[in-house]
C-alpha positions as CSV (number, residue, x, y, z in Angstrom):
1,X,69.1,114.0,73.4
2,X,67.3,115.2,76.7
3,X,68.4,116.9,79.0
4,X,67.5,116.5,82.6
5,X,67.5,120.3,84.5
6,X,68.6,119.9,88.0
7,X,68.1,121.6,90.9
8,X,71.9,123.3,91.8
9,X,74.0,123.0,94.5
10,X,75.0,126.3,94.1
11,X,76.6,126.8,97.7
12,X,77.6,124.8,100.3
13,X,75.0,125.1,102.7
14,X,72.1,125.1,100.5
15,X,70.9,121.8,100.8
16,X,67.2,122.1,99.1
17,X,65.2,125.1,97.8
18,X,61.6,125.8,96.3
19,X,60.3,125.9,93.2
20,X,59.5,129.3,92.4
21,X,57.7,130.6,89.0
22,X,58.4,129.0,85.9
23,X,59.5,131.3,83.2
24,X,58.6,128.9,79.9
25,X,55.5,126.3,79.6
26,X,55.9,122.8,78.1
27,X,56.5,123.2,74.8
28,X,58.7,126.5,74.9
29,X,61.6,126.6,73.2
30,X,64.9,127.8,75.1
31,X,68.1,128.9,74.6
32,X,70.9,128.4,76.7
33,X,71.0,131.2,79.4
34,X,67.2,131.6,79.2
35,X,65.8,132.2,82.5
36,X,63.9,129.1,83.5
37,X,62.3,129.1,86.5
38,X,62.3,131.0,89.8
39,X,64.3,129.4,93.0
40,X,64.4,130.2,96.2
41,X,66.2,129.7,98.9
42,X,66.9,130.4,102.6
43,X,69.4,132.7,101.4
44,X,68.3,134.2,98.2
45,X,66.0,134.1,95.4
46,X,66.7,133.8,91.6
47,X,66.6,133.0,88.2
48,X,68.0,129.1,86.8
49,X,69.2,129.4,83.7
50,X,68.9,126.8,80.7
51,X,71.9,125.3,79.7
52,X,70.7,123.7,76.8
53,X,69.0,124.6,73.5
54,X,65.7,122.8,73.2
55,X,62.5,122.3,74.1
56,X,60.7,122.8,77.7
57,X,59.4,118.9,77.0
58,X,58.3,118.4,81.1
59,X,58.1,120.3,84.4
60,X,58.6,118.2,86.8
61,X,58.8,120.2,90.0
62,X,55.8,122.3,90.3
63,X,55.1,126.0,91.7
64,X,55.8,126.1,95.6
65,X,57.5,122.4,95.9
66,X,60.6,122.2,98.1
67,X,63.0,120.2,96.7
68,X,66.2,118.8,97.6
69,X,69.8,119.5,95.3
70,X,70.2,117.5,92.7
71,X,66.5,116.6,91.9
72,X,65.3,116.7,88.1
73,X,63.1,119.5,88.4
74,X,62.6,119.5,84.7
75,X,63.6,117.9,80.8
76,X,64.8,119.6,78.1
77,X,64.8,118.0,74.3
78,X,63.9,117.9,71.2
79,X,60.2,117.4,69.7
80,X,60.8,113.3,68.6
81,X,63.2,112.2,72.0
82,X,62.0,109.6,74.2
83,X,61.3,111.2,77.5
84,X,63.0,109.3,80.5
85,X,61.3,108.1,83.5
86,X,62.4,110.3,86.2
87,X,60.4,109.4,88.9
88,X,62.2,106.7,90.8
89,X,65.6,108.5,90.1
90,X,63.7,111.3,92.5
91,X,62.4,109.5,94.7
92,X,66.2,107.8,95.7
93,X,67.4,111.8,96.1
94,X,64.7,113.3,98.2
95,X,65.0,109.5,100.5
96,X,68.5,110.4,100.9
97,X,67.7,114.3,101.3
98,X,65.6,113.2,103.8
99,X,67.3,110.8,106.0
100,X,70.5,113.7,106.2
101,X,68.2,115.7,107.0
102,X,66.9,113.7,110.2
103,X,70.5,112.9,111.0
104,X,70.9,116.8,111.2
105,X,68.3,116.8,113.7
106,X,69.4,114.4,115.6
107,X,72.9,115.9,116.0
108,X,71.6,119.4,116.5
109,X,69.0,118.2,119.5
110,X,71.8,116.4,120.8
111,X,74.0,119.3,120.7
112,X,71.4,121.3,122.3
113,X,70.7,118.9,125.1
114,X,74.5,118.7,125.7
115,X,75.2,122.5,125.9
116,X,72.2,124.1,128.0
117,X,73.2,127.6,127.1
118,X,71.9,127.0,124.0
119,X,68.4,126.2,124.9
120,X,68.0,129.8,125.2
121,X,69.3,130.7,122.3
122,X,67.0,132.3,119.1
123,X,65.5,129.6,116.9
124,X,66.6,129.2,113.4
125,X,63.3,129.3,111.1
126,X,64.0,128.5,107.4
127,X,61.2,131.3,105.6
128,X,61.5,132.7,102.1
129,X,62.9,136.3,102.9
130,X,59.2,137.9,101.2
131,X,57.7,135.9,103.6
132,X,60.2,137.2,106.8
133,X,59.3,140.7,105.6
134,X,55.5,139.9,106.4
135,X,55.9,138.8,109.6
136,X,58.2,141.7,110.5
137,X,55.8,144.0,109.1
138,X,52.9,142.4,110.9
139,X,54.7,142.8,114.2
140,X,55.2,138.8,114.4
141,X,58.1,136.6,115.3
142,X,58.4,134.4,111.9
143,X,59.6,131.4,114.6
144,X,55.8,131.7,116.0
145,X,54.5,130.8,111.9
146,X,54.7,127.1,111.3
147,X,55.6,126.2,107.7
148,X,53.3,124.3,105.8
149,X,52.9,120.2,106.4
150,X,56.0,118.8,104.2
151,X,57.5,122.1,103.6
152,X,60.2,122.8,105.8
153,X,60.6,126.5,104.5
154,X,58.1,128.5,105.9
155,X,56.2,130.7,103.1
156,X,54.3,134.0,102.3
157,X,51.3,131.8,102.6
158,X,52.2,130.3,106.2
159,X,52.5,133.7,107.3
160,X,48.7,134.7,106.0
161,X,46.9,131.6,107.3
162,X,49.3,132.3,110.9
163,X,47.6,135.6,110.5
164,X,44.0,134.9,109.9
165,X,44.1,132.5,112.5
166,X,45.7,134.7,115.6
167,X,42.9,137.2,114.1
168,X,40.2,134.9,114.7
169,X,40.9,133.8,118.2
170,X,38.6,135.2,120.7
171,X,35.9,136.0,118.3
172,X,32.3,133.9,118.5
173,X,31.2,131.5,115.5
């Protein structure tokens, strides 16, 4: 039987998370509490865990993909099962992730609109904390770094090209 590996809803505020390193290949072998792949959050960052015995038979969610709870981010079987067709069962979650996550927008600009003493108030930036530490330690706000297009979280890698592109300003081509 196959198992489909989701990604947690392992508080109540986490909503979506990336897709850290994976720990096995295809074709691994795992046992349940084997470390499967890295996820990180806007809160933390950490190890999912099989909960199965099987095989690794499909990664689904690659390195660096932000994806919402709930998505199959992987299948776990045997050698001779039938792998399902995940795809359209994915693409229903992240359409719903999404349109919550416009509605959420909309409320909060409304809210921001209706209360002007919150205009001024710090922005909220959604940033892996390695890639927070960067900023900090390049001397930058992390609300300056735009994330990547389709990635809401802002990443180690955001930070680097917001870097080399404030470093090149000013200089001839």
């Amino acid at each position: 039987m196959v198992t489909k590996v989701r990604f947690p809803k392992f508080d109540a505020n986490i909503t979506e998370g990336m897709i850290g390193q994976w720990r096995v290949a295809e074709g691994d072998a795992v046992q349940d509490g084997d470390p499967l792949v890295e996820v990180i959050t806007d809160k933390a960052t950490f190890d999912l865990e099989a909960e199965e015995v099987g095989v690794l038979r499909r990664i689904i969610a690659k390195e660096k993909s932000t994806v919402p709870v709930g998505y199959v981010i992987a299948l776990i079987g045997d050698e001779g099962d039938e792998l399902p067709d995940v795809a359209e069962e994915n693409e229903r979650i992240l359409a719903e992730h999404q349109k919550a996550a416009i509605e959420m927008t909309a409320k909060g600009e409304a809210k921001a609109k209706a209360s002007p003493s919150r205009q001024g108030s710090r922005v909220k930036v959604r940033a892996v904390p390695s890639a927070r530490r960067m900023a900090k330690e390049a001397g930058i706000d992390i609300a300056d770094v735009p994330p990547s297009e389709g990635n809401p979280i802002v990443t180690e890698d955001d930070v680097r090209r917001y870097l080399d592109s404030t470093s090149n300003k000013g200089e001839p081509s």
